[in-house]
N, C-alpha and C positions, 0 to 999 in steps of 0.2 A: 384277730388283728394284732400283728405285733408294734409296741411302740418303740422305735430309734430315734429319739428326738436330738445325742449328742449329747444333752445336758444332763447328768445323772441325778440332782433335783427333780425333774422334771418329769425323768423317768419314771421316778418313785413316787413322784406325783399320779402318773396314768396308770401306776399297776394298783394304787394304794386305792383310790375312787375307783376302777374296774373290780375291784372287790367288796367293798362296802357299797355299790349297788346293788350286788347280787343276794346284799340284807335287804328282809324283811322293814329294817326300823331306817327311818333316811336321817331322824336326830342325829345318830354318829358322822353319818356324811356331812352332814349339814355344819355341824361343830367342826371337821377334821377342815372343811372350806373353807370358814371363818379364820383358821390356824394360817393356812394356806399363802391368806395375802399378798404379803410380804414377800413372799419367792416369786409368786405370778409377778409383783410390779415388776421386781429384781431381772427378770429374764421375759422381757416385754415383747422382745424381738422375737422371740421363740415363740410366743404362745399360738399360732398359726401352724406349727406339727404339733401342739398338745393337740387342737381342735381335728385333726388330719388324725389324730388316733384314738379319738375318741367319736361313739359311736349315739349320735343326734336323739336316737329312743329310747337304747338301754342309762347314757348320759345323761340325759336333759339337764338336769339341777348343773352337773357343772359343766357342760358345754355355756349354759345361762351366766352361770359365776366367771368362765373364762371369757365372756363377752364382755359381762360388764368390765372385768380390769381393764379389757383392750379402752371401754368406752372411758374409764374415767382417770386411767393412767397418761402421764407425760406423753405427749408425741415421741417419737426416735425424733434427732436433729436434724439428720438428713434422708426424711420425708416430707415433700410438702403437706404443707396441711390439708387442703381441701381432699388431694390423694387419699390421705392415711383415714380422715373422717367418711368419707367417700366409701372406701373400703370395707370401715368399721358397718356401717348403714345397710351396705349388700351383705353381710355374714347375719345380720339379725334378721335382715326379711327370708333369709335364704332360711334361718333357725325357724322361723315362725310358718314356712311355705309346707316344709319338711314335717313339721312336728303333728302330731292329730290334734283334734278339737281337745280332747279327756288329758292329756298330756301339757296341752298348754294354760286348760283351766286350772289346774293345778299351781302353776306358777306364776299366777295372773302379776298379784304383787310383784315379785321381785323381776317381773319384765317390765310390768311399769317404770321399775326403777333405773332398767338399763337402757327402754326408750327416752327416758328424760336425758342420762345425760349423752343421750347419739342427741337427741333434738339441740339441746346447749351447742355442743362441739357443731351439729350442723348451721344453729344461727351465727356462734361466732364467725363461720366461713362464708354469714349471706347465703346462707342456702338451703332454708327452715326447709320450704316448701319441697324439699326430699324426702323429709320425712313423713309427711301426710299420707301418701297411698302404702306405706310401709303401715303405719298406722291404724288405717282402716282396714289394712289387711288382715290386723291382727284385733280386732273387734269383732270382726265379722266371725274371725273362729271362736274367740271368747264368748258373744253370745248366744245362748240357745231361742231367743225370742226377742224381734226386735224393741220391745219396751223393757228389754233389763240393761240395766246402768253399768257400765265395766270400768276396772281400774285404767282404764285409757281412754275413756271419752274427755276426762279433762285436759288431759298431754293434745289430742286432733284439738280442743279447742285453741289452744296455748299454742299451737303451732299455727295455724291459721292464721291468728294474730298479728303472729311474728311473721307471717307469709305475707300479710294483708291480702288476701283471701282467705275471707269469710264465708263460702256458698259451701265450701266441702262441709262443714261443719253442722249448716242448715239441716238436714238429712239426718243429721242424729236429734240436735235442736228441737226440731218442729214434732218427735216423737216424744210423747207423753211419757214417762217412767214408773213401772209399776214392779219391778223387782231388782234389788241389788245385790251384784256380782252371781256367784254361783253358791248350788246346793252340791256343792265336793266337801264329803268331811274333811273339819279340819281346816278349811277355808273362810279366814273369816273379811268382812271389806270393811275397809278403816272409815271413819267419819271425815279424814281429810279429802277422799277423793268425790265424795258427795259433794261436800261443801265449793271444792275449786271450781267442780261442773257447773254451778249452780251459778255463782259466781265470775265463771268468765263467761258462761251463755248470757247473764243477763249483760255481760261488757259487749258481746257481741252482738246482741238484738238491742242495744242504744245505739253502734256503729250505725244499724241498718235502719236505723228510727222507728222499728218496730219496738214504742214504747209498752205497750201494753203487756207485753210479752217480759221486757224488761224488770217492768215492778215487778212481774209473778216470783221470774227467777231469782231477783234480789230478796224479794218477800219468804221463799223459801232458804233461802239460804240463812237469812236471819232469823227467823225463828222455830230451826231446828234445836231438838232438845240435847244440849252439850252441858258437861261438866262443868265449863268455861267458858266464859266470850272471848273467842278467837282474833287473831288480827283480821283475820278472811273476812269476818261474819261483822265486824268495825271497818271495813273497806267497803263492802257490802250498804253498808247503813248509808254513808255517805254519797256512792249512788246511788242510793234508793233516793234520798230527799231531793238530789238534783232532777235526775227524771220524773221521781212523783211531780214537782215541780212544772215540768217542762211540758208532762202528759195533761195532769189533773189540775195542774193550778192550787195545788194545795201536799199536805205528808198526808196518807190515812194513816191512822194510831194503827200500830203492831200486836195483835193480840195479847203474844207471849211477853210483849216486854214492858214491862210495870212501868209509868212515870216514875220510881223510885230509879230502876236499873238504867234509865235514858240519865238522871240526875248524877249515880252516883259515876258511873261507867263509861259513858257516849260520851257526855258533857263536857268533859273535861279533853277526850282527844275528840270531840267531833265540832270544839264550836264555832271553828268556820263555818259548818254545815246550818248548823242552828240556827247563825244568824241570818243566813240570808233568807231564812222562812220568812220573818215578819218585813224582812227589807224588799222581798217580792211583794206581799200580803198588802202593802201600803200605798204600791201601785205607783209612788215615781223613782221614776227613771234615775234621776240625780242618786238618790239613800238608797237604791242597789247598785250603783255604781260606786258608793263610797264602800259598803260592805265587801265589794270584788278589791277593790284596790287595798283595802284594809290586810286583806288575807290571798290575795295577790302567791306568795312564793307557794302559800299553802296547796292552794286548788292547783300550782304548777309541780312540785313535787308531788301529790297525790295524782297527778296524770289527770285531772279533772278539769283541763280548761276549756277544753273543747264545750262539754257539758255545761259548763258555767254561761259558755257565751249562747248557749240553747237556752236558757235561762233568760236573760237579756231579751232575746228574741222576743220567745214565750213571752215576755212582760209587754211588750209595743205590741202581742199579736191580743193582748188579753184590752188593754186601753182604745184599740181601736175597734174590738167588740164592744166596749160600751158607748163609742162614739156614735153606732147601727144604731142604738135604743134614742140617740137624744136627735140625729140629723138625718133628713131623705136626701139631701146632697151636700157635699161641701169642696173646699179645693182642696186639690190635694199638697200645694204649699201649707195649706192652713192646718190640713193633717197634721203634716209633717213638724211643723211648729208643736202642738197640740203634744202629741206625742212623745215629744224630744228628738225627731232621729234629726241626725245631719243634713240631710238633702233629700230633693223630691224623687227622686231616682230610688233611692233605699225606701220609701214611704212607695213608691210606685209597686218594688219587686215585696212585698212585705203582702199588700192589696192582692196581687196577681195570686201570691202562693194561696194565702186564704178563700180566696174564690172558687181558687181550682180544689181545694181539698173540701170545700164544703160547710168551711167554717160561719164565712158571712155569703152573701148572697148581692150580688151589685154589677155595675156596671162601668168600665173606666172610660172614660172622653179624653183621648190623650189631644184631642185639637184643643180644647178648653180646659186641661190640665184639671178635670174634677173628678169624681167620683158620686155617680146614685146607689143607694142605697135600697135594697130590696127586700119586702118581708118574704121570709123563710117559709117554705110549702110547712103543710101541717103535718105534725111532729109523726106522729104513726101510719101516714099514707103512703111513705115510703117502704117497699120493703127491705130494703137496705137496714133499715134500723129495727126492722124487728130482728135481722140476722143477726145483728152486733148486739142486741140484747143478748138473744141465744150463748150467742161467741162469750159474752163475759159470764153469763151463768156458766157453763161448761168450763171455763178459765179457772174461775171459782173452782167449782166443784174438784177438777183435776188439782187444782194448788192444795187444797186439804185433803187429798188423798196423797198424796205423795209425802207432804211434813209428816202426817200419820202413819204412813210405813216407814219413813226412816226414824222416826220418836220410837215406836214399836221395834225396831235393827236396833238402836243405841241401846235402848233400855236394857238388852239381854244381853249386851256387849260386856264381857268378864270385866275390861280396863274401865267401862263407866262405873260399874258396882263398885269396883274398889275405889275408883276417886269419889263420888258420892257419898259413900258409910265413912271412908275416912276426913273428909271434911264438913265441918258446919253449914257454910255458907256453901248455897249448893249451885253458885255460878258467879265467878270471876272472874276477872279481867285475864287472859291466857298472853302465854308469852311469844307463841308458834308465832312463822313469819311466813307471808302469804306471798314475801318478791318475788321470788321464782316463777309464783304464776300471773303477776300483774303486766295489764297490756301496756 
C-alpha cells in the first residue's frame, strides 16, 4: 500500500510506523507516537488518508493513536459538530468490528481512553446513547468469559447515565465478576476502572431502587485495598450511608475501615453525610429536615438530592411502621398529623406503596378516610422470604469474593508496591477526581 497523503509530515509519518511495526519491540513505536502528537493535531484534516494507508492489523497501535487525536482534537470550523463527532464514532466501531479479539485485548487501555472521549464529544452533542452499542460491541470482543470485568464496562455504565437508559447496562450489572481484564502479557488493569464499575453500578441500581444491590456495589467499591482513599471511593461512601439509609434504616460498619480512618478522613469531607444518620435515627421529621436544609447546596452539588429526598420518605415510611405496633385502626388525617406529612393524599400514596411492597399489611376505607391495620402472616411460612434469605447469603458471599480478588490484583500491582514501601502511612486521603464519571 503506497501512502500519497500530499502532506510530507505525514508521509513520513506512514512510512516511519510501517517500519517500526514490522519490530519485534512496539516500546519504539510507542515512544516515536508519543513524539508524534503535535503533527497529528497540526494536520487534523488530513488524518482520514493517514487511516486510508495504513493497514487496521499490521497497524492497530496507531491506527488507535490516530483515532484518538481525531477524538480529542479541535473540530475543523467548518464541520458541524454532531457530523465531525458522528463520523469520529463510525471509524472506532468500524476499528473495533475489523480488529480480532487477541488484537484488541491488547489495546484494551488505550481504547478505553479513546471511547471516553467519542462518549464526552458524543454527549456534548446529546447524543450519548450512540455510543452504547459501539461499546458493547467492543466488550463482547474484550471478554473471554462473561464474568471478567473490562476496561469499558465503566464507560457502558457512564454512557447509560448520560442516555438515561439504564437497561443496556443491567446485562453486564446483574453478572457477578470473577476475573479482571485479560491474561495478555504485559497487560495490566488499572484499579481505576474497578473502582468507577463499582461505583456507577451501584448509581445505577439506586436509579432503579434496587437497593440491595446498591449497598453491595458501594460496599465493594469502598473497601478495596488502595494505596489511597480515592475521591471515587469518598463519593462512594456518601452513597452508601444515603441508601444504607433508605434500604436498612441504619449504616452497617465497613469492615476495612477503622473508626480512626471514618475520623481522620470521611469526616471531615463527608459530614453532611454523617449528620443526617442520627437526624434520621431520632425519627422526627422536623431535625431531618433541618439537617437537609442545613447542608442543602451540599447534597445538591454532590448530585445527591434525589437520594436525600428517599430519605425523607424512608423516615414517614419507618414512623408509620410503628404506628402498626401501637393501632388496629386510625384515620388517616390523624396519620397524617402523626407523621408530619402535608396532606391526606401524600399519607394516602405513602399507605398504598407500603402495602403493595409488603411492608405493613392493612386495609384503606377511602369512604371513611381510615386505615386497618393487620398482623403480618408468620415470618417463615412464606417462601418468598426464605428466597431473600438465600438471595442475601449469596449477595454476601459474591461481595467477599470479588473485594478478595481485586485486594489479591492490587497487591501484585508493581505501582501499589512502590507507593506502599515508599510511604508510612499506608492509606491517604488521594487527590484523583472521579467527575468525569459522576451521574
Amino acid at each position: 500500500m503506497d501512502s500519497d497523503i500530499a502532506v510530507p509530515q505525514l508521509d513520513q509519518f506512514v512510512l516511519t510506523v510501517r517500519n517500526l511495526d514490522n519490530s519485534a519491540d512496539n516500546r519504539e513505536l510507542t515512544e516515536y507516537l508519543s513524539k508524534q502528537s503535535e503533527t497529528l493535531h497540526k494536520y487534523i484534516t488530513n488524518l482520514d488518508s493517514v487511516l486510508e494507508a495504513l493497514d487496521v492489523h499490521e497497524n492497530s497501535i496507531t491506527v488507535l493513536t490516530v483515532l484518538g487525536v481525531k477524538a480529542t482534537a479541535q473540530k475543523p470550523p467548518d464541520i458541524p459538530g454532531v457530523q465531525y463527532h458522528t463520523a469520529i464514532a463510525t471509524q472506532i466501531n468500524d476499528f473495533v468490528v475489523t480488529i480480532s479479539e487477541d488484537e484488541l485485548r491488547v489495546l484494551a487501555e488505550p481504547l478505553a481512553n479513546v471511547m471516553k472521549s467519542m462518549l464526552t464529544n458524543l454527549g456534548d452533542m446529546e447524543k450519548p446513547m450512540s455510543a452504547i452499542p459501539i461499546i458493547r460491541r467492543a466488550i463482547c470482543k474484550l471478554q473471554e468469559k462473561p464474568y471478567q470485568l473490562t476496561q469499558l464496562h465503566c464507560l457502558l455504565c457512564q454512557a447509560c447515565l448520560m442516555s438515561n437508559n439504564l437497561k443496556p447496562a443491567l446485562s453486564l450489572l446483574d453478572q457477578d465478576i470473577y476475573v479482571l481484564g485479560t491474561d495478555e502479557p504485559g497487560v495490566t488493569f488499572d484499579s481505576k476502572f474497578f473502582l468507577n464499575y463499582y461505583y456507577l453500578g451501584g448509581v445505577i441500581y439506586s436509579a432503579m431502587k434496587n437497593y440491595s444491590r446498591a449497598i453491595t456495589f458501594f460496599e465493594i467499591a469502598l473497601t478495596t485495598l488502595l494505596p489511597m482513599l480515592s475521591q471515587i471511593m469518598i463519593e462512594s461512601y456518601k452513597k452508601f450511608v444515603l441508601v444504607s439509609i433508605i434500604h436498612l434504616g441504619t449504616v452497617p460498619a465497613l469492615p476495612k475501615l477503622s473508626p480512626a480512618l471514618i475520623e481522620r478522613v470521611l469526616k471531615p469531607v463527608c459530614q453532611a453525610y454523617l449528620d443526617i444518620i442520627p437526624a434520621y435515627q431520632s425519627g422526627d421529621p422536623e431535625e431531618l429536615q433541618r439537617t437537609i436544609n442545613k447542608y442543602h447546596d451540599v447534597y445538591l452539588r454532590d448530585n445527591n438530592k434525589g437520594l436525600v429526598k428517599q430519605v425523607v420518605k424512608a423516615l414517614h415510611r419507618k414512623n408509620i411502621h410503628k404506628l402498626t405496633n401501637t393501632f388496629l385502626n386510625m384515620s388517616i388525617s390523624d396519620l397524617a398529623q402523626r407523621i408530619n406529612l402535608p396532606n391526606i393524599v401524600e399519607a394516602e400514596e405513602h399507605l398504598m406503596a407500603m402495602i403493595e411492597s409488603g411492608e405493613i399489611y392493612g386495609k384503606i376505607n377511602r369512604k371513611e378516610g381510615t386505615i386497618m391495620f393487620n398482623d403480618p402472616p408468620k415470618k417463615y411460612e412464606d417462601p418468598s422470604v426464605l428466597k431473600k434469605i438465600l438471595d442475601e447469603v449469596t449477595n454476601k458471599i459474591s461481595f467477599s469474593r470479588t473485594v478478595r480478588m481485586m485486594d489479591e490484583a492490587i497487591l501484585i500491582n508493581p505501582s501499589f508496591v512502590k507507593k506502599t514501601s515508599s510511604e508510612d502511612d499506608g492509606l491517604s486521603l488521594g487527590q484523583s477526581s472521579s467527575k468525569s464519571y459522576q451521574a
